[in-house]
Every structure is written in structure tokens, then in C-alpha cells.
C-alpha positions as CSV (number, residue, x, y, z in Angstrom):
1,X,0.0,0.0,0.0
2,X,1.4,3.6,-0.9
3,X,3.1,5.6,1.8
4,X,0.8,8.7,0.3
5,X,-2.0,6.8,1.7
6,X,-3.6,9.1,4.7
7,X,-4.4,6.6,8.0
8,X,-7.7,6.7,9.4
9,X,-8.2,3.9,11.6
10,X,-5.9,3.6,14.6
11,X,-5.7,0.2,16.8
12,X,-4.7,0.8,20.6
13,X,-3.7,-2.3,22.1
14,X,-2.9,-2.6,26.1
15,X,-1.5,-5.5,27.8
16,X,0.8,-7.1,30.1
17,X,2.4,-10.5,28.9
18,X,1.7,-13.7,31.0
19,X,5.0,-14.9,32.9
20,X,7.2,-16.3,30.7
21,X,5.7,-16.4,27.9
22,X,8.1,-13.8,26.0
23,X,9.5,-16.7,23.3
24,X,6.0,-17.3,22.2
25,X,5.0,-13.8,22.0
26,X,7.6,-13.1,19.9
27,X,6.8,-15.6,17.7
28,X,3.1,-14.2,17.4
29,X,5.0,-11.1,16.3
30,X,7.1,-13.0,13.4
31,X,4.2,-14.7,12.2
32,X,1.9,-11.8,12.2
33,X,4.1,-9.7,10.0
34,X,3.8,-10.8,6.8
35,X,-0.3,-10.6,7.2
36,X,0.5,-7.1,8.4
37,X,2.5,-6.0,5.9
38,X,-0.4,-7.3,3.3
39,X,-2.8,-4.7,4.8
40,X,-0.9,-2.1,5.5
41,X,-0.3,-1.7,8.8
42,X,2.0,1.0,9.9
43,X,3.6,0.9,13.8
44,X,2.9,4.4,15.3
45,X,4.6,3.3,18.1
46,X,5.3,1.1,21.0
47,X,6.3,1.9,24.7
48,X,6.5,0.8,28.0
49,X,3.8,2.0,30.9
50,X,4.5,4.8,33.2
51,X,3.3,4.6,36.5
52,X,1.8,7.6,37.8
53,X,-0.9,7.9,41.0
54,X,-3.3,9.9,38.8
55,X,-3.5,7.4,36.4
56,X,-6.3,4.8,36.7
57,X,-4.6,2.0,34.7
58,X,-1.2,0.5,33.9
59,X,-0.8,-2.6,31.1
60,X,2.7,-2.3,30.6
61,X,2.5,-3.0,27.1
62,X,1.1,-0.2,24.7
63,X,0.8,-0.7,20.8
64,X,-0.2,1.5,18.3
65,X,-1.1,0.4,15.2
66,X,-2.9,2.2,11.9
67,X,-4.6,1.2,8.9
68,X,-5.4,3.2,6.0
69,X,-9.5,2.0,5.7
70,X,-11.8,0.5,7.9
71,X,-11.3,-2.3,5.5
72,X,-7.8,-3.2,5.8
73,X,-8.5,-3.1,9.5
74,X,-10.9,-6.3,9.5
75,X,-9.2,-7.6,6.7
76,X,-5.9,-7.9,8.6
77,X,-8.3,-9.0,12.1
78,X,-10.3,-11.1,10.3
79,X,-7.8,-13.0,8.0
80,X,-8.4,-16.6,8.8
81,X,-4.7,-17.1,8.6
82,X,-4.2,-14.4,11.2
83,X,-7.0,-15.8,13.4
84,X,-4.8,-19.3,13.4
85,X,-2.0,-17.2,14.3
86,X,-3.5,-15.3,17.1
87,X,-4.9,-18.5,18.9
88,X,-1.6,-20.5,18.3
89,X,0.7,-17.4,19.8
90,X,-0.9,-14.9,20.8
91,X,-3.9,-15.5,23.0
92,X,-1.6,-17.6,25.5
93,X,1.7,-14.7,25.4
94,X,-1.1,-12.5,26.8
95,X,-2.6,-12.4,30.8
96,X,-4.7,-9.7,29.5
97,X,-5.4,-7.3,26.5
98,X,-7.8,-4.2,25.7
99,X,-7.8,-3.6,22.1
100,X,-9.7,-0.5,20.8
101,X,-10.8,0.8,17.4
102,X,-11.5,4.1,16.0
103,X,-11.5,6.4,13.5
104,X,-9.3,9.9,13.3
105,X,-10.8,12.8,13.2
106,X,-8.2,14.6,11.9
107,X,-4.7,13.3,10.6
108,X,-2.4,11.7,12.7
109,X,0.7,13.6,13.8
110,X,4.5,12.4,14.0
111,X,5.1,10.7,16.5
112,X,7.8,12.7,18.1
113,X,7.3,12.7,22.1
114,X,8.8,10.7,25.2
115,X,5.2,10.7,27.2
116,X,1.9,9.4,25.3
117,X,-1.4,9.5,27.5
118,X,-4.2,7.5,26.8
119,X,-7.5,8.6,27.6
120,X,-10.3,6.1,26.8
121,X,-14.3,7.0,27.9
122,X,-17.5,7.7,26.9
123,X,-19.8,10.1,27.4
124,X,-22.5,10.4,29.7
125,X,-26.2,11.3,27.9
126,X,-27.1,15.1,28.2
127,X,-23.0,16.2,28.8
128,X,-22.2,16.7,25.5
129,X,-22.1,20.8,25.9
130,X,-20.0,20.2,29.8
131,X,-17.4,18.1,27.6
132,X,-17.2,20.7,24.8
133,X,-16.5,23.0,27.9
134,X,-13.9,21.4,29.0
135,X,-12.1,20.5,25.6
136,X,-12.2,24.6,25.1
137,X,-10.9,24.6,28.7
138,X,-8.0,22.1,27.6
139,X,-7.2,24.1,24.8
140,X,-6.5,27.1,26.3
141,X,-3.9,25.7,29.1
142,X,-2.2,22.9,26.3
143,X,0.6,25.4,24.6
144,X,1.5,25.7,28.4
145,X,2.5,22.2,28.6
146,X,3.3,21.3,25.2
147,X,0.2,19.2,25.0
148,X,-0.6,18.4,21.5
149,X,-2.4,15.5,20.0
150,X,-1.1,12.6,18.4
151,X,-4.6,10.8,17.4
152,X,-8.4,11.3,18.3
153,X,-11.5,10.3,17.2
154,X,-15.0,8.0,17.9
155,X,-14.8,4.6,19.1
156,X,-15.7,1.6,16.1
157,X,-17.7,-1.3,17.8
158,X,-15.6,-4.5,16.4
159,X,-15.9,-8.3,17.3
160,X,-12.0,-8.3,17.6
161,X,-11.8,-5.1,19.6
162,X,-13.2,-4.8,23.6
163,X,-13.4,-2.7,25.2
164,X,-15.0,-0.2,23.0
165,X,-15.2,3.6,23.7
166,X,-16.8,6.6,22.2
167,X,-14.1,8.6,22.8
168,X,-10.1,8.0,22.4
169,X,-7.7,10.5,22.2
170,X,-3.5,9.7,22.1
171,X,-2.4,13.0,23.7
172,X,1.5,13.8,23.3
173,X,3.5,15.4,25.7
174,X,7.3,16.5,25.3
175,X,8.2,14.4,28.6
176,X,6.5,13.2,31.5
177,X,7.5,15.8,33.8
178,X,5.3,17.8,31.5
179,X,2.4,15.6,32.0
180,X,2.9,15.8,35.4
181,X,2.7,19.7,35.9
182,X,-0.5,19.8,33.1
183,X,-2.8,16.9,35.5
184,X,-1.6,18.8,38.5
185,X,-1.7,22.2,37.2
186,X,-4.8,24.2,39.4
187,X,-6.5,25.5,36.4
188,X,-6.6,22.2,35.0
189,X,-7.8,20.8,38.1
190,X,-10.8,23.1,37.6
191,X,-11.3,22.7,34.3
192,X,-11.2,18.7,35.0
193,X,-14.4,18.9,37.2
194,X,-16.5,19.2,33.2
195,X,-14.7,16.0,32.6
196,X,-15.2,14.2,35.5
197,X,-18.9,15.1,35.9
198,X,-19.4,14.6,31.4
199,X,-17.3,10.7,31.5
200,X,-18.2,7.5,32.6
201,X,-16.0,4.1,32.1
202,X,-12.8,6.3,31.6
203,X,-9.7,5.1,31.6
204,X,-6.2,6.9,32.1
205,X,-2.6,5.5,31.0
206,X,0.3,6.8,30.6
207,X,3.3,5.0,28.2
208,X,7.3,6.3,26.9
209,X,6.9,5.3,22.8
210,X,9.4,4.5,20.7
211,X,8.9,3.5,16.9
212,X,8.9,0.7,15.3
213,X,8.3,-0.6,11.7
214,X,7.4,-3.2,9.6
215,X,10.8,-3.6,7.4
């Protein structure tokens, strides 16, 4: 698939390895390539959790992945040969996994950052104008930070995704000291009530990337 080819669906997936089971994951990963590489999947990037007490989950493992069409998603998913695949290697290399779908909103931007967050909720019925408050909040406070975001957009309900959300956003920070001072800054604090009150079955993670690709 051309390299011109704009990315609209992005494939977060969260997960911590089962003890010992690194030899088989990695094979999961070999096998798994080639099918990749047929729908053209491109590695935004990979990292390692960062523990913070404001977060509300840590899988130490964070992947994402993006496809250029909705279709090359479930192709690559759905690919009987990848299905063999995933419950030979990768089903047993895993103690647990979220995978979520969705589609960008806008393009998705380079993925130059040490600190990725990883907000994941959806929205309570009859909030939709306290969330818009508090993205305009969010906005005016980001530059402060050097808050910017990586990838966003609405949730896709997929039998090979769970759990699914409404809405997903990748946020980028330049490190995370800088993530720290932004989720305890005091005007942010205020501005957080909106989200607080407007989210329900949020989740909050925090991973260093680095990339990787399929070569």
C-alpha cells in the first residue's frame, strides 16, 4: 500500500504478557508480520507503561497500530490465517489485553514525544455541551504544557476489539515531567471537574513510545 495513503483507523492495544511467555510472544509477532505488511499496517509506536498515582490503569505493554481503511483493518483481524495465528501465539503470550478501534478525526501527527497519554471514555447522555466545555478549557492551558495530540476520534464497535469507547484520544506530551505539571496544574484541576462530571468508564494510562516498523 502507498506511503501517500492518509491513516484513518488507529488500533490501541494494552496489555501485560503472562509470565514467561516472551519466546511465544515473539513468535506471534514474526508470524503476524507478513499478514501485516499485506494490509498495511504501519507501527505508530510502542512503549512501556508509566506509573503515575493519577492514572487509573497500567498494562505495561502499549501498541499502536494504523490502517489506512476500515477495511484493511478487518481484513488484517479477520484474516483466517491471522486468526490461526492469534490462537496459536498470541492469546496464550497475553494475561490480559484491551484492544480499541476508531476512527481519526483529523490526521495523525508524528510521533515525536517521550510521554503518550491514553485517555479512553465515553460520554454520559445530556454532557455533550460540559465536555465541549472542557475541551475549550483544555485548549486554552495545552501550549503551556506542550500538550498536542497525536490521534483522536469516535470509538468503532468490532468483534475483535473490547473494550470499546466513544471517545479516544493519544495525547502527546514532550516528557513526563510535563504531563505531570498539566494533570496537577490548578486550572486544569478546575477545568477537569466538566470531565469528571461529562465521563463515565474512563480510563487513564500513561506510556514512553518508541517506533517501530514493519521492514
Amino acid at each position: 500500500m502507498s506511503e501517500q495513503t492518509p491513516h484513518s483507523i488507529v488500533v490501541v492495544i494494552r496489555g501485560k504478557l503472562a509470565e514467561g511467555s516472551g519466546d511465544v510472544y515473539q513468535k506471534y509477532l514474526e508470524a503476524s508480520t507478513p499478514i501485516a505488511e499485506k494490509y498495511g499496517a504501519k507501527i505508530v509506536s510502542v512503549g512501556d507503561a508509566i506509573h503515575r498515582e493519577y492514572l487509573n490503569i497500567e498494562l505495561p505493554l502499549n501498541i499502536v497500530v494504523s490502517f489506512a481503511t476500515e477495511e484493511d483493518c478487518d481484513g488484517y483481524f479477520l484474516d483466517p490465517e491471522y486468526i490461526e495465528i492469534k490462537q496459536k501465539y498470541r492469546d496464550p503470550s497475553y494475561e490480559k489485553v484491551h484492544i480499541s478501534v476508531f476512527k481519526v478525526g483529523m490526521p495523525i501527527t508524528k510521533n515525536d514525544t517521550e510521554c503518550v497519554v491514553v485517555s479512553f471514555a465515553n460520554l454520559i447522555t445530556g454532557t455533550e455541551d460540559q465536555y465541549k466545555a472542557y475541551l475549550h478549557g483544555v485548549l486554552g492551558i495545552a501550549q503551556n504544557f506542550g500538550l498536542s495530540l497525536l490521534a483522536g476520534g469516535k470509538g468503532l464497535n468490532k468483534s475483535y476489539a473490547d473494550p470499546r469507547f466513544e471517545i479516544n484520544s493519544l495525547l502527546k506530551f514532550p516528557t513526563a515531567n510535563e504531563a505531570d505539571a498539566f494533570f496537577n496544574d490548578p486550572d486544569y484541576l478546575q477545568i477537569a471537574e466538566k470531565r469528571h462530571a461529562s465521563y463515565m468508564d474512563a480510563e487513564l494510562g500513561m506510556y514512553k513510545p518508541r517506533v517501530l516498523e514493519f521492514d
